[in-house]
Structure formats: C-alpha cells, structure tokens
Residue, then its C-alpha position, 0 to 999 in steps of 0.5 A: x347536670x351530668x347522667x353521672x350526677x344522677x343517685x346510683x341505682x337502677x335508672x331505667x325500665x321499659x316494656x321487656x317484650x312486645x307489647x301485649x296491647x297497643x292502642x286498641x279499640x275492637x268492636x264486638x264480632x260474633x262468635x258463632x256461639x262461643x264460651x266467651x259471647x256466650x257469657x257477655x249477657x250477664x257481665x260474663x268474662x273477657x279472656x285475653x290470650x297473652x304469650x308469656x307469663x306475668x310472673x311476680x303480680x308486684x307492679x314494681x319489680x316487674x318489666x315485662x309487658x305481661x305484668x305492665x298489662x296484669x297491674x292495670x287490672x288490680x291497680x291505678x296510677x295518679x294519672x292516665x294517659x290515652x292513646x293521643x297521649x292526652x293525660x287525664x285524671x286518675x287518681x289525682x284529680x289535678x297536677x302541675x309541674x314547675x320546673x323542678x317541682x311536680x305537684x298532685x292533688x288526690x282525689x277524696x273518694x279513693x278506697x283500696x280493695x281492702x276498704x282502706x283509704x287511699x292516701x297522700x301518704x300512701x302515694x308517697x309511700x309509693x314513690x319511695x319505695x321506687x326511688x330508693x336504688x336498694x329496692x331496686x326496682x325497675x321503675x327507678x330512672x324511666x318512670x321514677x326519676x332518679x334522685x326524687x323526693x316526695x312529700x305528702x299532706x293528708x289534710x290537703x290531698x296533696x303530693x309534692x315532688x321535688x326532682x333532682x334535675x328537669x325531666x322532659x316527660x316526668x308526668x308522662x313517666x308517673x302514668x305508667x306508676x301503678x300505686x299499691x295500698x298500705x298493706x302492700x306496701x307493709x308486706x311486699x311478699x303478698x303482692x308475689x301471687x296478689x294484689x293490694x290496689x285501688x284498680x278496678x279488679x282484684x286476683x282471685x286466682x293465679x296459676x303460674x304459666x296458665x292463667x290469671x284470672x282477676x274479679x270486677x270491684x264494685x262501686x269502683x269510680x276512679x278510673x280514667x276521667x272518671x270511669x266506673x265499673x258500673x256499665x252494662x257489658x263490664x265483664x265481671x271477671x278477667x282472665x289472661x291466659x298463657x297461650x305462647x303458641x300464635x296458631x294456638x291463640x289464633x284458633x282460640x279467637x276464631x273459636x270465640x275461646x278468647x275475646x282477644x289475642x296479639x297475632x303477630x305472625x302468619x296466622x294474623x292472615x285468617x283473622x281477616x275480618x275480625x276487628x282490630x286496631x293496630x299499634x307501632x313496636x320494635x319487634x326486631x332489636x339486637x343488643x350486644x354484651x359488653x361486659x369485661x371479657x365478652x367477645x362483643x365487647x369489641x367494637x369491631x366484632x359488633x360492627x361486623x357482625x352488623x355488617x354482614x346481616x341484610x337488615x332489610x330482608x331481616x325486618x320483612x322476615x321478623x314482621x311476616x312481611x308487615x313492617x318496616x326498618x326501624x328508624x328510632x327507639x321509642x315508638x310506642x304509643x303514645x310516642x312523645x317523638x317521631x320523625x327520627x331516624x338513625x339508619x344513617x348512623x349504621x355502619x356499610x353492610x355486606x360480607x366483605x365489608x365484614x370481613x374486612x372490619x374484622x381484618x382491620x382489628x387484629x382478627x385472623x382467619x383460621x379455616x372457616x373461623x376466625x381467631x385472636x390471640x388463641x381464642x375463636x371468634x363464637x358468640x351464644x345467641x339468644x332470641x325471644x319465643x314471643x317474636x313467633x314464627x317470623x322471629x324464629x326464621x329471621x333468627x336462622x338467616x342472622x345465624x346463617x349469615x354469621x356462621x358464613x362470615x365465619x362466627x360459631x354461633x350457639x343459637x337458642x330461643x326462650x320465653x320473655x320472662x326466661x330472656x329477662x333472667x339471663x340479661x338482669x341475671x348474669x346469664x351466659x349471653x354475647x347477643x340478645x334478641x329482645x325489643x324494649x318498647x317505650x314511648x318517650x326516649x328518656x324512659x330507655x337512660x338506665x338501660x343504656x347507661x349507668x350500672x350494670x345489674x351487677x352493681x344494682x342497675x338495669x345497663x344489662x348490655x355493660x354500655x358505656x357511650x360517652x357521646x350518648x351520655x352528653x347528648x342525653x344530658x343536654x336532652x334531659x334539660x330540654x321540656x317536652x317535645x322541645x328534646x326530641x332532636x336531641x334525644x334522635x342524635x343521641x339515639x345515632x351515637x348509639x347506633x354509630x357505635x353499634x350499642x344496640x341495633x335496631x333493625x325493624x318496626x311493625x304496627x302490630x295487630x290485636x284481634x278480637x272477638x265479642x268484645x270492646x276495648x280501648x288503650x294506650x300501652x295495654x287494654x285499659x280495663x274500664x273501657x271493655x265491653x263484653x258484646x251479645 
C-alpha cells in the first residue's frame, strides 16, 4: 500500500496549538475565599482559562486544541483513552480489530441531549460524514482513516468498519472522535455556536472571544468506565474563558477567579504551591511554505535558515528555561512512542555554515542581503500568540539571527485560531511557528503528505518527501508499538530535508484552584470536582 493509494482528501489532524490540558490531575487549593470555591458547595461551576478561542463548536471541522477540549464537554467518542494510554468504554461497551476490520458494540442506554437515542446508525453517520474528502473535515486521515467504510446494525448494536489498508493505532484515532446526534447531523449549521451530542454538558451560551459556558445533564451515565455526572462536587456549569494574556490568567487563578489555567511562561513561577500536573508538548515547531514560488521552497534556504538559528538557546528561550530539545514529533500523552530522536538528522549549524549553504546554491551576496536571479532573499515570519512570552522572545532571536545572516524578515505574532487561517487559508506566509501536538505518528500523515488545502487536503506546508512517504508506508503496515522505529526514521527523513524543524519539547503545567481533575489530551469532564 502506497500513501498515494489512500482516497484523496483530507488525511490528517492534529491539536493545532499547545495543548490546553495535558494529563491533569489537580488537587483542591484553597482560594481564600474566591468566586470560583465559593460556589463549590452547591455544585457550583468550574471556570477554565484557555488562550485562544474555540471558534466553530462543530467537533468535526475543528483542529484547534481549544475546540478539542470544548467538544469533550457536550460530546463523547465510541471509546476513552486514559492518560496511561489504557482505552476504556465509552460509548461502545466492546470493540475488537481484525486486521482490516474494526468492530464496536454500542451501548443500549445511550441518549442525546435532545432525548433521542443513540444509535448504531447515527454512529455510522458519523463516520461518514468524516470519511467523505468533500466534508473535508480535518478529522479524515489521523483520527478517521482514509478510505473506511462503515456499516451499522441497530438490532444488534453493532458498528463495523472495514479499512482500506492496516492502521497501527486506528482505536487509539476513533477516541479522539466526538460523535454528534441525528439532528447534528441533519443540520450541521446548528453546531456553529451549539451542540447536539450525548456528553455530559450541553452549551448554553457562547460569547465568541469571551466565553463559552456549557450546563451539567442530568442522569448522564456513559462516561469513561462508566462515569455518571451524579457525584458531589460535579460542578453544574462549565465555563471556558478566553483569557490570551498568561499574567492575566495567572492572576485569575491566584484570585480563585478561575479553578484552572495553563501558564506556560514566567509567571508559572508564582503559581508555586498550587497544585498541578504536568504534561509533555512541542512548544517550538518551524514549518517552512513550499508551495510553487515560496522562497522556502528552496532546500537550501530551508537548510540555511535552520542552520544559522542556536536551537539549543531557542528551546531554553521558548519554554522560560523549562524544556528541552525536541527529539520526535508526537509526544503527547499518551504518547504511542518514545525513545525517538532526530537531532542527528539536522543539518551543521552556525552563521558560516549558512552562508556557505546559501553560496553553494546559486545565492549572491548584495550589501547586507542576499539575492538570486533579481529577487532578494526575505521571508514573512508568523508565530503564535499562545506561545506567551517565551515564544515572543525567542521569535526576536530567530528574527535576529536572520536578519544577521542577511535575510529580511517581515515578523508577525497572532492568535492560534488566526494562524490556522493563514496556513489551511492560503494565506501569506514562508515560515510559521506553531506546534502540532499529537500522540501517535500516523495522526501527523495528512499533514505532512498528500494535497495541499487547496486541492481539499490539510499539507498546509506543500511537503513532498518521497523517503518519508516510504517509510511511512512501510510504518503504516506495522501493528501498534511494533512501528515506532520505523515511524522515528520516518520522522529523520523529515528533519534531514528540513520539512519541518522542530526545535523544543517542554512538560507543560496546568494549575489550579478549588478543584480535581484528570485527562489525557484535555480535562476529562466527569472527573472534575469542585473543592469547599
């Protein structure tokens, strides 16, 4: 099977952003008599700070981490996965994959917010939707593998997939599916600013850029193993407030405004002594545009451009001192892999070496610049607000370090939801900062081969690397953790040909405030607990 045999389409998604939650599990602080505790007696709410917005509410046709958390809320997927990486029921009660084939057994009790049931039938609705590349849908090739067809048998409560080729972590993908109801389904535009799921909490109100708050349902019982929403401390409404600033939030959580927040910045440091749990991210990314007439289409101005940055001093700057060199691409929990590392893969660094790289290639120098066949060597440079502070000043040294090699750089910063305009939107960029955080390798194929959003895919970066493609195919044959190796020199011939570049891993931290909570990718909903 070749990734080029795979039903054109959208092939890939990923958490667009840092993760809002990782694997969380906060114990209760006191809050010295603030908003948030003080409603923790009476089922109360739990207000979540989050940086960017969610945007569109419809769980298919986002990517954001904002909108992967906001989905967990109102909707749930045929099965869990815990923060060890240990699947557990969900909607479906029993599951079983034989080679080609996947196979779900729904549960009987299962009722949408409307009072309607849910369904095999609506499961296969679902996928559906998802699997046909004229949706397209983000969800199609990393979550939703490409070329599936399903059928369902109410009678039985059976959901069957048949796949178009092996996927090592197929299950592992279908958790991350929320599933929406019939009515949805029938009228997608209602899930723009609602919601129309099973989940343990529907939207009551969204106030784009501000807040989205949802309300508890009663006699939910479908949750993860089980999980109900009848527990004392289930906090009876939910709200997720935009809050892009991290001094902001940091202040909201020490006020007891807020019951959690992810500080990622220097002001992590005067959270010290609340509780947290931590969790691993890339934080520091670089993809290159390689569409027809991009100057990083180039390899040699890729490789220069990497070469004359210190990634090491990058990383320190990114993470406020906290993280690490990244080492492989899909590090979030529950990571499928670990052990990778690609750094070997990098080409020399330095100023000279550069230089020289750019030399070799046919690049002159003119003045403090450089050009070719008339046109100056000057890349735009865009880089997420959500990165805070850290990601600001590292953004100055690459930009420095740049501009000294000789490049014109025209550097801007947005937020999350606006940087994934500009890269599935044709917008106007040659290098983006923005960390796509996933937790097996496959889920990161559509982004990294395949059509462009132009042609209804999600290869935002116009890659075209025929080592990766082999060795990702001969990954995607492989069961389970039997292709990590292969998956980890795939990732090398991405790196090797400077595809996309890497540059810092950080274990990222969620404080909190007055309550309890547990995840994997996101605060898993029926595990919070609201603390007196």
């Amino acid at each position: 099977m070749n990734l080029s045999d795979l039903p054109r389409g959208r092939r890939g998604a990923a958490l667009i952003g840092l993760p809002l939650v990782g694997v969380l599990a906060l114990a209760g602080c006191s809050g010295g008599g603030s908003n948030a505790d003080s409603d923790s007696a009476a089922g109360g709410s739990f207000v979540y700070a989050i940086a960017t917005d969610v945007g569109s509410l419809d769980p298919h046709l986002g990517a954001t981490s904002a909108a992967f958390a906001a989905s967990k809320f109102a909707y749930d997927s045929l099965v869990n996965l815990d923060a060890d990486g240990v699947l557990s029921t969900g909607l479906a009660s029993e599951w079983a994959v034989d080679g080609t084939t996947v196979s779900f057994t729904l549960r009987d009790d299962v009722t949408c917010a409307d009072g309607t049931p849910f369904t095999a039938s609506t499961a296969k609705g679902n996928i559906d939707f998802i699997a046909d590349p004229e949706n397209a849908s983000p969800l199609l090739g990393a979550f939703v593998p490409a070329g599936v067809t399903a059928e369902a048998d109410d009678e039985a409560g059976t959901l069957t997939l048949t796949l178009a080729a092996p996927a090592p972590f197929v299950v592992e993908g279908l958790a991350q599916v929320a599933m929406v109801c019939d009515a949805g389904l029938a009228d997608r535009s209602t899930l723009v600013e609602g919601t129309d799921g099973t989940g343990p909490y529907t939207v009551a109100e969204v106030a784009s850029n501000d807040h989205y708050s949802y309300e508890v349902r009663d006699g939910y019982a479908w949750g993860p193993d089980g999980a109900t929403t009848d527990e004392p401390g289930m906090p009876a409404s939910v709200e997720l407030r935009v809050v892009p600033n991290e001094t902001t939030a940091a202040n909201l959580l020490l006020s007891g405004d807020v019951n959690a927040a992810l500080v990622i910045g220097p002001d992590a440091e005067r959270l010290a002594g609340k509780e947290a749990f931590d969790s691993q991210a890339i934080t520091g990314e670089t993809w290159f545009n390689q569409a027809a007439g991009r100057v990083t289409a180039d390899l040699a101005v890729r490789t220069a451009l990497a070469q004359a940055l210190d990634l090491d001093e990058l990383a320190n700057v990114i993470t406020s001192g906290t993280g690490v060199r990244a080492t492989q691409l899909a590090v979030a929990a529950p990571a499928a892999c670990v052990g990778g590392d690609f750094t070997s893969a990098l080409p020399e660094s330095g100023a000279d070496q550069a230089a020289a790289t750019l030399e070799a290639a046919g690049w002159a120098k003119s003045g403090d610049g450089w050009s070719k066949d008339g046109a100056p060597l000057a890349v735009t440079f865009i880089h997420d607000s959500a990165l805070g502070t850290g990601g600001a000043a590292a953004a100055e040294l690459a930009v420095a370090a740049w501009t000294e090699l000789g490049v014109q750089v025209d550097a801007s910063t947005m937020p999350t939801d606006e940087v994934s305009g500009v890269m599935f939107g044709g917008g106007d960029w040659d290098l983006i900062w923005e960390p796509l955080n996933v937790n097996t390798p496959d889920q990161l194929l559509g982004f990294l081969t395949g059509p462009t959003p132009a042609d209804g895919g999600v290869n935002f970066a116009s890659i075209a690397n025929a080592d990766y493609e082999a060795t990702a195919t001969a990954a995607m044959g492989l069961v389970g953790t039997d292709s990590c190796d292969t998956w980890f020199e795939a990732e090398q011939a991405l790196v090797g040909n400077v595809d996309v570049l890497p540059f810092a891993s950080n274990v990222l931290t969620v404080f909190g405030n007055g309550a309890e909570f547990t995840g994997s990718d996101s605060i898993e909903p029926t595990s919070i607990r609201l603390q007196q």
